[in-house]
N, C-alpha and C positions, 0 to 999 in steps of 0.2 A: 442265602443272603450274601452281599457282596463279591459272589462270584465274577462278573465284571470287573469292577474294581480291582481285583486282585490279578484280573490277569492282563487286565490293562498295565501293570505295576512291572509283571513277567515277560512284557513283549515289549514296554521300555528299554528292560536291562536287555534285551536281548538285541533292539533294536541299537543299544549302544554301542555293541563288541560288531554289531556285522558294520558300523559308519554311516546309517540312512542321513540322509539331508533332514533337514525340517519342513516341510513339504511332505518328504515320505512318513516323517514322526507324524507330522500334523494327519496324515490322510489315516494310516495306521489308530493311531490314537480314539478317532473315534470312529471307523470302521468297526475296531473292538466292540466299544461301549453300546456302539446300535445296533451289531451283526445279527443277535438272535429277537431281537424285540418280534422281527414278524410273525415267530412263534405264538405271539399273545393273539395276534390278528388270525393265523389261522388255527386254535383251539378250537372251535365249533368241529373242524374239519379234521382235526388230529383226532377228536376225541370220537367222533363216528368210525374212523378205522381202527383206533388203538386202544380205545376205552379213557381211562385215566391219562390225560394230556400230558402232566406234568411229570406224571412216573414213567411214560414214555421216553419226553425228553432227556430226565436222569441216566435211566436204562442206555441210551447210546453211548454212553461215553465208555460202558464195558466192552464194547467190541470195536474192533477197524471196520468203519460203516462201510463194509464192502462184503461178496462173494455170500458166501456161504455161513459164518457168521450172524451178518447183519439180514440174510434171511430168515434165520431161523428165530434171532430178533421179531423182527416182524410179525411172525408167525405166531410167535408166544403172548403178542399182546392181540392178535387182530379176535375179536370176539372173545375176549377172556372169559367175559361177565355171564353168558350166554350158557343154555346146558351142553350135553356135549354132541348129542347131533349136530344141533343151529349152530356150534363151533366147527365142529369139519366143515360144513356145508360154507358155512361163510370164508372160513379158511382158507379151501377151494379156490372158490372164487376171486379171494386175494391173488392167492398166488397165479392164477392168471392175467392179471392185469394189476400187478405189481410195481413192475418199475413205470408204468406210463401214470398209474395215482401217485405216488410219492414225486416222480417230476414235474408235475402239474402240484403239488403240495410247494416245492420248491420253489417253482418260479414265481408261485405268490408270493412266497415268502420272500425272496428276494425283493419282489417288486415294492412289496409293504413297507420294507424296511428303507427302498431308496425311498419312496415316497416321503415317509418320518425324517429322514435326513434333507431331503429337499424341505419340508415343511421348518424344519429348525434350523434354514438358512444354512446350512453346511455346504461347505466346498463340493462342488461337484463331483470332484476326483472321490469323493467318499462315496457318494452315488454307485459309480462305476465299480469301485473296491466291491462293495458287499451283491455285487450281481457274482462273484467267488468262493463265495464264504462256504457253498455246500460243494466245490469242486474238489479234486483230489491230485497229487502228485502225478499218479500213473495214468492221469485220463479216466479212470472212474468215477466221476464225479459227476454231480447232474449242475446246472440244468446243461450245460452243451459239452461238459467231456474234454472241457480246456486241459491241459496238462505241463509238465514242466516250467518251465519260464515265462510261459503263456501265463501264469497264474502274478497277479502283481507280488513283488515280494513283500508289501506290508501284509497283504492277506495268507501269505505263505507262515508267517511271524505268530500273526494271528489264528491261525488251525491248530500250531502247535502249543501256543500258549492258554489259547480257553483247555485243552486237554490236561496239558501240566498241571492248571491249577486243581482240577477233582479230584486228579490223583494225588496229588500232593496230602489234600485234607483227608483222602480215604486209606493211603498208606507210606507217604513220607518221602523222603528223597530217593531212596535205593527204588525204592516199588517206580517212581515217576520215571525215572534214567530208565529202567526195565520197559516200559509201557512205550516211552517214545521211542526207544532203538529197534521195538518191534517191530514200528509202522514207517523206520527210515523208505524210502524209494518208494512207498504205497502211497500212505495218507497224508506222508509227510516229504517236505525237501530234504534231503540229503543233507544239506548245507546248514537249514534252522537247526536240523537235532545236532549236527558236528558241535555249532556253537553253544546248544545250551549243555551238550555233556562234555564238554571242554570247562567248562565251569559252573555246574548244577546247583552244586551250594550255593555260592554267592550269589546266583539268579534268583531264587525263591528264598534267600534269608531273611527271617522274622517276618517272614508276608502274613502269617499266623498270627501274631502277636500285637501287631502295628495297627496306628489307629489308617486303616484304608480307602476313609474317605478322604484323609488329609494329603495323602502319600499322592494319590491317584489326582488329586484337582490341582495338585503343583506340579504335575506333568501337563497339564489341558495347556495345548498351545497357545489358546486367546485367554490365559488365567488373568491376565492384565486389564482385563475388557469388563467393561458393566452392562447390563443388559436396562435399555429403555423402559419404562413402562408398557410401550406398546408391545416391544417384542418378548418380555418376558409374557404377557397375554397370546400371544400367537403361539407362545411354546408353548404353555399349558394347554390352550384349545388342541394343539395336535396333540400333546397328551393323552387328553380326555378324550379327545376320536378312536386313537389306538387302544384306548380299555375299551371303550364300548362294543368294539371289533370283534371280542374276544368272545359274546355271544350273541347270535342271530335280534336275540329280541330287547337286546338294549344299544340299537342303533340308536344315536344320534340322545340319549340319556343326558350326559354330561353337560352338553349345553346348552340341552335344554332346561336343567336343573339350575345351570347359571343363570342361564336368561329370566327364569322364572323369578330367583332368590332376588335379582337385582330387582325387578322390578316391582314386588312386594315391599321391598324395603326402602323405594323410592316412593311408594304408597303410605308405607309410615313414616316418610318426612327423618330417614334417617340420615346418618353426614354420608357426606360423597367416600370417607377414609371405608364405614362400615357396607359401603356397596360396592367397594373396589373388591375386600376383604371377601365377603360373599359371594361377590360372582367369579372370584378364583378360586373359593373354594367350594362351590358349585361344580367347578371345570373339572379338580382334580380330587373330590371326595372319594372316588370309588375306585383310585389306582389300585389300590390293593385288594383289588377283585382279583389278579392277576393269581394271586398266592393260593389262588384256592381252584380245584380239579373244576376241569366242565364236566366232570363227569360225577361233581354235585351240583355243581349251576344247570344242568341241562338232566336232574333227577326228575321222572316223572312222578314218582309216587314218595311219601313221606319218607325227610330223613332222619338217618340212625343218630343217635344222642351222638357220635364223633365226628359226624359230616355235619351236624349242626354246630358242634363247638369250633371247627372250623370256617366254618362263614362268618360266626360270632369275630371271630380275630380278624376279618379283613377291613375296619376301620382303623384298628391299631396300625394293621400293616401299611394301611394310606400315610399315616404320622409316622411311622419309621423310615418312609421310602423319603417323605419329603421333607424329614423334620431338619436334616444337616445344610439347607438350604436359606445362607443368609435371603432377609429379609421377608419369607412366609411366614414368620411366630406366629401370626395372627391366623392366615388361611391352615395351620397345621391343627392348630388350635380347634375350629370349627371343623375342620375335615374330618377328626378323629371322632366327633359328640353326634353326626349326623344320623344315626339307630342309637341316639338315648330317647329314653322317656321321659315327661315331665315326674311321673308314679315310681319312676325305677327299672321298671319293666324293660328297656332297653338294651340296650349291647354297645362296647363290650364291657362296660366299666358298671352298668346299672348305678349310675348316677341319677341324681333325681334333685326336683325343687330347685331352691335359689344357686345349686350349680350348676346350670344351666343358662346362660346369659338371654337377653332377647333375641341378639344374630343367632346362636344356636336353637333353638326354637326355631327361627323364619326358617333356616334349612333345615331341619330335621322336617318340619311341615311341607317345602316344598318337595322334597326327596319322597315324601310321604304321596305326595299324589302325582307328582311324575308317573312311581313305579305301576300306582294303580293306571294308567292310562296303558302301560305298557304289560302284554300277553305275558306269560313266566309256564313252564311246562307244565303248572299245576292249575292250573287256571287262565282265562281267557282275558283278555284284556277289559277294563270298563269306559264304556265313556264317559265323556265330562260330568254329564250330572252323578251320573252312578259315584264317581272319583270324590266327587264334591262333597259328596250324602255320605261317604266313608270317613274322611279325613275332618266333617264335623264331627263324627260317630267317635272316633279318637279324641276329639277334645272335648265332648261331653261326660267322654268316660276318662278322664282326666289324661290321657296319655301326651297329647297335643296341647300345644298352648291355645285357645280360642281364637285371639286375636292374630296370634300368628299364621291360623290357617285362614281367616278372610283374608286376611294381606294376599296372603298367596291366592286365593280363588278371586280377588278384585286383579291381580296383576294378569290370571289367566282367561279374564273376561265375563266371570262370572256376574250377568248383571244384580241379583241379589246383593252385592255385595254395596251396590251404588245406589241403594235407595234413602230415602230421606236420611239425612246428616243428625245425629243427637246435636243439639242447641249448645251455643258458647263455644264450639267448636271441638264439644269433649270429644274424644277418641273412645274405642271401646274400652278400650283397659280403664281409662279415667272411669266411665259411669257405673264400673265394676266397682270402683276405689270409693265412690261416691256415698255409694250404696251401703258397703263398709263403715263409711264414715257417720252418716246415717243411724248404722245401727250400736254406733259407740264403740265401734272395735280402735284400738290403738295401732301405731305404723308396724308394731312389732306382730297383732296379730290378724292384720291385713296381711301382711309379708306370708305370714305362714297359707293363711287360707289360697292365696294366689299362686306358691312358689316361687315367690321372687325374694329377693334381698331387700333386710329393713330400711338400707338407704334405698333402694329401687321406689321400694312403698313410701316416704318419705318425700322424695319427688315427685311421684305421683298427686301425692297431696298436697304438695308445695302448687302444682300445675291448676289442679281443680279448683284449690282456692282464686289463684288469682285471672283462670279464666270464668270465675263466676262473681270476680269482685266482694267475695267473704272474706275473713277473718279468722272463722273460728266453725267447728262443730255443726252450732248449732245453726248459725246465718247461712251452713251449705247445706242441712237437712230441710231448712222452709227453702229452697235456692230448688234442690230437687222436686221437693213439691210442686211449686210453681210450674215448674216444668214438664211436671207429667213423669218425672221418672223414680219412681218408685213403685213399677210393679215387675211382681217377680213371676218365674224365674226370668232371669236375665237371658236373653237372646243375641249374641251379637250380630249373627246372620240376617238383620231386620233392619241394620242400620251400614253405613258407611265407617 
């Protein structure tokens, strides 16, 4: 966690003592902060050659990614998991066509990453920077074997400072001077490591202890700048594209989750603040998929209690990544509840009942049938009706809110959901409430039976009443009558 960040912090100070311009601080700066994102976009691909994506990535920063080394690297992860024939055999075969897969892994990566920076409106010259980022001092480097000076020097900055920072956390200052004078004239310029072992200390002091996120956003060279509505939306969508990237079968997830949520909760007539809220937190609920191996997202057979306690944590890690980010309270909010359950049952917090708001519910419902539409290695994809027959199956068995899942099956065209309108304009939840009322229960133990909050239930009843022109109790129990709605069970799937 905030490995960026901090080395963003290390290529400042370093950027200080060599004199770059602001232009080079600016291109530099977030060169840094995007250079390894394409890593997320190619997981699928990482994780077929090297098994565990993420503990691959780790893994490199122990050797100079070159020569003989960074082969036997390779070597060590390519079919870990595998017995040990199908390990040679595929091992093999690595190793003959080695460096042409890894620079073909590269240039995606590179490419992914300009893409993200062109999507987030970035200076072009950042573009160009991170087509670098996997080059090397001596011309070993892929993808074309740029070398010396050929390399921009904010990305020279930037090779040695994402390095510094691991080392730093894994053995201090003496072990990091040790690691970088290793790879002078190799991995690294001559000139960056002069500068940072010219003054080591001071470069990395209290990078440990310091709040990072603070440190690091009063370096962003447009800190001055407020982002529109519109374009804080377009960042998020390219957010939400780049997780989805990360595996084969949740292309295009994110916004569809958005699009779905908004439009459910324009079905329920809610304010324009609560669909702005939702369909950005649609966009970016499942960042923190990142945090967890493909090579548990891409498990074909059942996982172990620790590969499940880990996917449990990645709505948290959605709220940690976005939560320091003026103005989301609301979408961090919602992004972290999206695998709760109404019962409890949920993740990661197994929250349940009236802690659960209504927004919370519409996405957790529509997240709920997105995924079923979408194939997962353990199972085959369902189509709509199948999706639809599921995610009632969740709210009869209390998991899902009822009402929240027609919203979402009326938003995603389910006609079912459009048939005759209950009378006075009730809503489903109302003739729920109605019914309650009916049978003598009070606001307090409506609230319980539905899991909503007793003011929830209380406006509810406030609604019924006055769209049925009663008073009281008894004038909405003949009111229902009239009407035809008093037979049970209750069906929302039968009405609008």
């Amino acid at each position: 966690m905030e490995h960026m960040l901090r080395s963003s912090l290390i290529a400042s100070r370093i950027a200080d003592r060599m004199g770059l311009d602001a232009q080079q601080r600016a291109t530099m700066y977030y060169a840094n902060l995007v250079g390894w994102i394409g890593c997320h976009a190619d997981s699928h691909e990482l994780w077929e050659l090297f098994g565990d994506d993420i503990a691959w990535r780790a893994d490199t920063y122990a050797v100079d990614m070159a020569g003989l080394p960074f082969l036997r690297l390779m070597m060590s992860h390519t079919a870990r998991d595998l017995p040990g024939w199908a390990h040679g055999i595929r091992s093999a075969a690595f190793l003959l066509t080695a460096r042409g897969q890894i620079a073909r892994l590269i240039h995606s990566h590179c490419s992914s990453a300009g893409v993200l920076s062109d999507r987030m409106g970035l200076n072009n010259r950042v573009g160009e920077a991170l087509g670098f980022v996997f080059e090397r001092w001596d011309g070993q480097g892929l993808p074309n074997g740029a070398r010396g000076e050929d390399i921009p020097v904010e990305v020279q900055i930037v090779h040695v400072a994402d390095v510094i920072e691991v080392h730093l956390r894994a053995g201090g200052v003496e072990h990091v001077v040790d690691v970088v004078r290793s790879r002078r004239g190799t991995q690294f310029s001559p000139t960056v490591v002069e500068v940072f072992e010219s003054d080591a200390d001071a470069i990395v002091d209290g990078l440990l202890d310091m709040d990072v996120w603070t440190a690091s956003l009063a370096q962003a060279p447009d800190r001055d700048q407020s982002l529109s509505d519109g374009e804080l939306d377009e960042i998020l969508r390219a957010m939400g594209d780049f997780v989805d990237l990360k595996c084969p079968f949740t292309f295009g997830h994110s916004r569809g989750v958005a699009d779905l949520v908004a439009g459910a909760a324009r079905h329920l007539g809610m304010s324009a603040t609560d669909i702005e809220s939702l369909y950005r937190a649609g966009l970016v609920h499942g960042i923190g998929r990142m945090g967890v191996s493909n090579k548990i997202w891409e498990k074909k057979g059942p996982l172990s209690t620790a590969e499940w306690e880990r996917v449990q944590m990645y709505p948290y890690l959605s709220g940690r990544i976005l939560s320091r980010v003026s103005g989301l309270e609301s979408v961090v909010s919602l992004a972290t509840k999206h695998r709760e359950r109404i019962d409890g049952s949920g993740f990661p917090r197994g929250i349940a009942g009236t802690e659960l708001t209504p927004q919370d519910r519409l996405l957790a419902a529509a997240v709920a049938y997105r995924r079923l539409l979408e194939p997962r290695p353990h199972r085959p994809a369902l189509d709509s009706s199948g999706a639809a027959d599921q995610v009632r199956r969740e709210a009869r068995a209390g998991r899902l809110d009822a009402e929240a899942v027609e919203a979402v099956l009326a938003a995603a065209g389910h006609r079912v959901a459009r048939r005759t309108p209950w009378p006075a304009g009730l809503t489903n939840r109302e003739v729920e409430v109605l019914r309650l009322i009916a049978q003598g229960r009070s606001n307090r133990e409506i609230a319980a039976e539905l899991y909503i909050a007793e003011k929830t239930a209380g406006n509810h009843v406030e609604r019924v009443y006055s769209k049925l022109g009663v008073k009281n109790r008894t004038q909405a129990s003949l009111a229902a009558i009239d009407r035809g709605l008093t037979g049970f069970p209750f069906d929302a799937s039968t009405r609008s």
